[in-house]
C-alpha positions as CSV (number, residue, x, y, z in Angstrom):
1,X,24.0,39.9,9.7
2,X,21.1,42.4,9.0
3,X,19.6,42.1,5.9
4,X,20.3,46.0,4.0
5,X,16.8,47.6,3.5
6,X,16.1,50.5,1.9
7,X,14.7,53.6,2.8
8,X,11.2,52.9,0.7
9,X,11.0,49.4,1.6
10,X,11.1,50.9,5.6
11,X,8.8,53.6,5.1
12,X,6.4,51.1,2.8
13,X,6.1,48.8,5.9
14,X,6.1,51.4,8.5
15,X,3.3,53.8,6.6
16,X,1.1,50.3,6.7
17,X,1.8,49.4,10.4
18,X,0.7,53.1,11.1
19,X,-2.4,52.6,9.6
20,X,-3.6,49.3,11.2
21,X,-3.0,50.6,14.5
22,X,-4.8,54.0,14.1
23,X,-7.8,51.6,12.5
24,X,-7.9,49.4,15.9
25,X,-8.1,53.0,17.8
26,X,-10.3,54.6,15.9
27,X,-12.3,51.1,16.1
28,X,-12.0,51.0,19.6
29,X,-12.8,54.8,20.3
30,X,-16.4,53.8,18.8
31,X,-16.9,51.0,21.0
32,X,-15.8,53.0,23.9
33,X,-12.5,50.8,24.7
34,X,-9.1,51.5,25.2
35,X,-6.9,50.5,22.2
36,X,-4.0,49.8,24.5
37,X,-6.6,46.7,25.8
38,X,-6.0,45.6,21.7
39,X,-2.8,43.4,20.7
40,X,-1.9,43.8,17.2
41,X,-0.3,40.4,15.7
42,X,1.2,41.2,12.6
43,X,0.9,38.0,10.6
44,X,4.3,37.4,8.7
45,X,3.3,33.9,7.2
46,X,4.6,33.8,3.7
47,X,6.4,37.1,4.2
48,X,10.2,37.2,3.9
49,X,12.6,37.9,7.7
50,X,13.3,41.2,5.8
51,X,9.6,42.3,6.1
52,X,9.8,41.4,9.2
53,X,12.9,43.6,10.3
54,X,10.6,46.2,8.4
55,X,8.1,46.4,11.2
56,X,10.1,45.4,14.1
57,X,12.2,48.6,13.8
58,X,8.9,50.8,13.6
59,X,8.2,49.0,17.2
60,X,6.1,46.1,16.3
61,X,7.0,42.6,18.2
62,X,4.3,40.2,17.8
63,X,4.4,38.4,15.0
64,X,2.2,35.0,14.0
65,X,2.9,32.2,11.5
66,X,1.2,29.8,10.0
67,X,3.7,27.5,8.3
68,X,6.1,25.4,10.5
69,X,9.2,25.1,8.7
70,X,9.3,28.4,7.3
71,X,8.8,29.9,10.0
72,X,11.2,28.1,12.1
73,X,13.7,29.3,9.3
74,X,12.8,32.6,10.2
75,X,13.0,32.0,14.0
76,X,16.2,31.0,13.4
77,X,17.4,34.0,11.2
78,X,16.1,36.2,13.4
79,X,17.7,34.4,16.9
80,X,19.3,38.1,17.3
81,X,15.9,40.2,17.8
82,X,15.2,38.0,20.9
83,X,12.1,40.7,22.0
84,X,10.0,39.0,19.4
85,X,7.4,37.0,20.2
86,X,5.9,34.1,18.1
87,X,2.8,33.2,17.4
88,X,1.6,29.9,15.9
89,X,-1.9,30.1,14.6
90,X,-2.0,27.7,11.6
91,X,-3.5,24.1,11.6
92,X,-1.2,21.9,13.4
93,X,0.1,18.3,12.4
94,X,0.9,15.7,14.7
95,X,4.8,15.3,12.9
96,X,5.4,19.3,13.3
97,X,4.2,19.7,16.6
98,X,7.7,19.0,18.4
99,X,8.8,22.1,16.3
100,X,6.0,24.3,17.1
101,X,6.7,23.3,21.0
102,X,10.2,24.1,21.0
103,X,10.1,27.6,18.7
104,X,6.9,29.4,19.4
105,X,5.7,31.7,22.7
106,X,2.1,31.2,21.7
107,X,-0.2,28.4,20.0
108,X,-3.2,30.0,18.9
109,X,-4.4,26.7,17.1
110,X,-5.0,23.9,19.5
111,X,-8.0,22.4,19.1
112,X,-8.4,19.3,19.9
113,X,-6.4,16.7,23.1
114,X,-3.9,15.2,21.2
115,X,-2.0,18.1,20.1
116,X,-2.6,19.8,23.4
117,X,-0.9,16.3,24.7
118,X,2.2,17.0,22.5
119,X,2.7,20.2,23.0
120,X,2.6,19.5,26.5
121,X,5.2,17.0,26.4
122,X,7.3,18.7,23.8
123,X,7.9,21.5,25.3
124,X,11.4,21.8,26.5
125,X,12.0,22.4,30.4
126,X,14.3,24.8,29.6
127,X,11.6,27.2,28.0
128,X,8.4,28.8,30.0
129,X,5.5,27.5,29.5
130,X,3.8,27.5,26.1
131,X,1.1,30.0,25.9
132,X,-2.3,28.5,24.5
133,X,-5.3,29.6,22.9
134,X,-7.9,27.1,22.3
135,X,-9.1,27.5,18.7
136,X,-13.0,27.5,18.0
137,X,-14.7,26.8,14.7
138,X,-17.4,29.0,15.9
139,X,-19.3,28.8,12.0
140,X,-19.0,25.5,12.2
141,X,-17.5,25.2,8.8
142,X,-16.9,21.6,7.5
143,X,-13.2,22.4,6.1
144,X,-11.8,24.8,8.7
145,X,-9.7,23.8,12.0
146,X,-11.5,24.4,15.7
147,X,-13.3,22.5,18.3
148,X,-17.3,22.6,18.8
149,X,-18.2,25.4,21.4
150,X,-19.6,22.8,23.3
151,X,-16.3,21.2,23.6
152,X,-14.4,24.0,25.5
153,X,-14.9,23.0,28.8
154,X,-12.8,19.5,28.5
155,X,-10.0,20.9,26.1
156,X,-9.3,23.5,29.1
157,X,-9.9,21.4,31.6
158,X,-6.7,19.3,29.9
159,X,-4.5,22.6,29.7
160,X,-5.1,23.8,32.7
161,X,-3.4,20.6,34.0
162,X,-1.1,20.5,32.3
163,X,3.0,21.6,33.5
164,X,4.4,22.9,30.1
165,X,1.4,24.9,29.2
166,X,-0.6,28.1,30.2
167,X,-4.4,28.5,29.0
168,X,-4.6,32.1,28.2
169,X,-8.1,32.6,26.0
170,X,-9.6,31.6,22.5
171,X,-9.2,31.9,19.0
172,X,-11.4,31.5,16.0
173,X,-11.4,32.7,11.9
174,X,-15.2,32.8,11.4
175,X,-16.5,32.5,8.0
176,X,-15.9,35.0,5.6
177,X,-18.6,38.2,5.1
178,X,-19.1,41.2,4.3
179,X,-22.1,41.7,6.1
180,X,-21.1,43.6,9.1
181,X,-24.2,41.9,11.7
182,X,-23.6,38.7,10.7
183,X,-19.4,39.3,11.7
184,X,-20.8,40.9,14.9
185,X,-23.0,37.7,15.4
186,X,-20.0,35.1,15.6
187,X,-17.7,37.1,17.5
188,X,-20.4,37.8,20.2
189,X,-20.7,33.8,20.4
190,X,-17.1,33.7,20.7
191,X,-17.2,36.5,23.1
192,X,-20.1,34.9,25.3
193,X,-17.8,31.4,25.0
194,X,-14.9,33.3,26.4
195,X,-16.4,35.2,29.4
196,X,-17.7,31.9,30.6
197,X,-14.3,30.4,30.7
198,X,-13.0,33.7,32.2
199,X,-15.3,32.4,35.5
200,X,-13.5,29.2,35.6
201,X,-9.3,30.3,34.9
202,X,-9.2,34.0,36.2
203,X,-5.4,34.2,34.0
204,X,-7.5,33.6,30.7
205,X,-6.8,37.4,28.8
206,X,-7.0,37.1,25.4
207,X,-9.6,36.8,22.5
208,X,-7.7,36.7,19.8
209,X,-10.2,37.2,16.7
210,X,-10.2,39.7,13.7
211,X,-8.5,40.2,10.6
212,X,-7.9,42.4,8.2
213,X,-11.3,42.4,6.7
214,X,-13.2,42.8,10.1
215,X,-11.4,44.6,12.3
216,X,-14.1,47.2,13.7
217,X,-16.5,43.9,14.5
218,X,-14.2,42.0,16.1
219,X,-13.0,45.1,18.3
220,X,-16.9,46.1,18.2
221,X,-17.2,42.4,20.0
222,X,-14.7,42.4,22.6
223,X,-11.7,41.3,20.4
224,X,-8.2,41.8,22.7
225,X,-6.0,40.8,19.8
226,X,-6.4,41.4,16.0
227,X,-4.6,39.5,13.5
228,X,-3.1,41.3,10.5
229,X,-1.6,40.0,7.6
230,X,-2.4,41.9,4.0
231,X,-3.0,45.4,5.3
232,X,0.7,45.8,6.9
233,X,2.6,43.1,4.8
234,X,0.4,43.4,1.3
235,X,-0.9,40.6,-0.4
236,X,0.5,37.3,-0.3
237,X,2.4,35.5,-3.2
């Protein structure tokens, strides 16, 4: 059964989805792109299914999570709305990753051969292959998830071969900034990284880089999917 929502609670959600996607168009109307070239993934993690409901029924469908078993939960509750799509983009454990192969359209996380080699195997035949995005720590920060840039070439290589999944671009979180150049800077490595594996695996579409805090760069940079969390959902308890 639907969860009831109010009117407020619709319009609160709904007022905030309307304002991320008129940033990404004004953002890409200064860059000179087309904003229907820019996915908006509404990042749910932490965020209860009713939020969720929220923005589906002001037209949004991609949504990403970052925490396995709560978000299978919500998969689960949400089994009716079958037009959503789910995106995993959180770190990835070798004892989760049967879940995440069996629940999720998109990995946005996989950075490394093991877990592409899961996923791989996980994936049930019934289900289409497992869309993947290899993620790139391009700051190189000690603490955060993502292969070297250098190490691109053989993790694609793997996916490419492999039955159960479908390479389709990269990923990264750079470190945090406010410093609008240095933003620019690490998506425009990301960017460069990406339009040299675009020679090799014509299907590869999507950059997925950007968040709520640097939007404009990472469109400015050649971003073809932005991930929001805070600025449609609030902030996170």
């Amino acid at each position: 059964m639907t969860p009831q929502l109010t009117d407020k609670y619709m319009v609160t959600i709904a007022e905030r989805l309307t304002s991320a996607y008129a940033r990404i168009a004004v953002a890409a109307k200064n860059t000179h792109r087309n904003n229907n070239e820019i996915t908006l993934l509404a990042v749910s993690k932490t965020k209860p299914s009713e939020d969720i409901i929220a923005a589906y029924e002001h037209g949004q469908r991609e949504f990403g999570e970052s925490y396995v078993q709560e978000a299978v939960d919500k998969i689960a509750q949400l089994h009716a709305y079958s037009d959503i799509i789910w995106h995993f983009i959180g770190p990835i454990q070798s004892n989760k990753s049967a879940l995440v192969a069996s629940n999720f359209d998109w990995v946005q996380s996989v950075d490394r051969l093991k877990i592409a080699k899961r996923l791989d195997s996980q994936r049930p035949e019934t289900m289409p292959p497992l869309n993947v995005l290899i993620q790139v720590n391009i700051s190189a920060e000690e603490a955060k998830s993502g292969c070297h840039p250098d190490e691109i070439a053989e993790l694609a290589q793997f996916i490419e071969q492999c039955t159960h999944l479908t390479l389709r671009g990269l990923m990264a979180i750079p470190a945090k900034t406010a410093v609008t150049q240095v933003q620019i800077q690490y998506f425009e490595q990301l960017q460069t990284c990406f339009d040299k594996l675009k020679t090799q695996y014509p299907q590869i579409d999507t950059l997925s880089m950007g968040m709520s805090n640097d939007v404009e760069a990472a469109i400015s940079a050649g971003s073809t999917m932005v991930r929001i969390g805070t600025d449609i959902f609030g902030t996170r308890t």
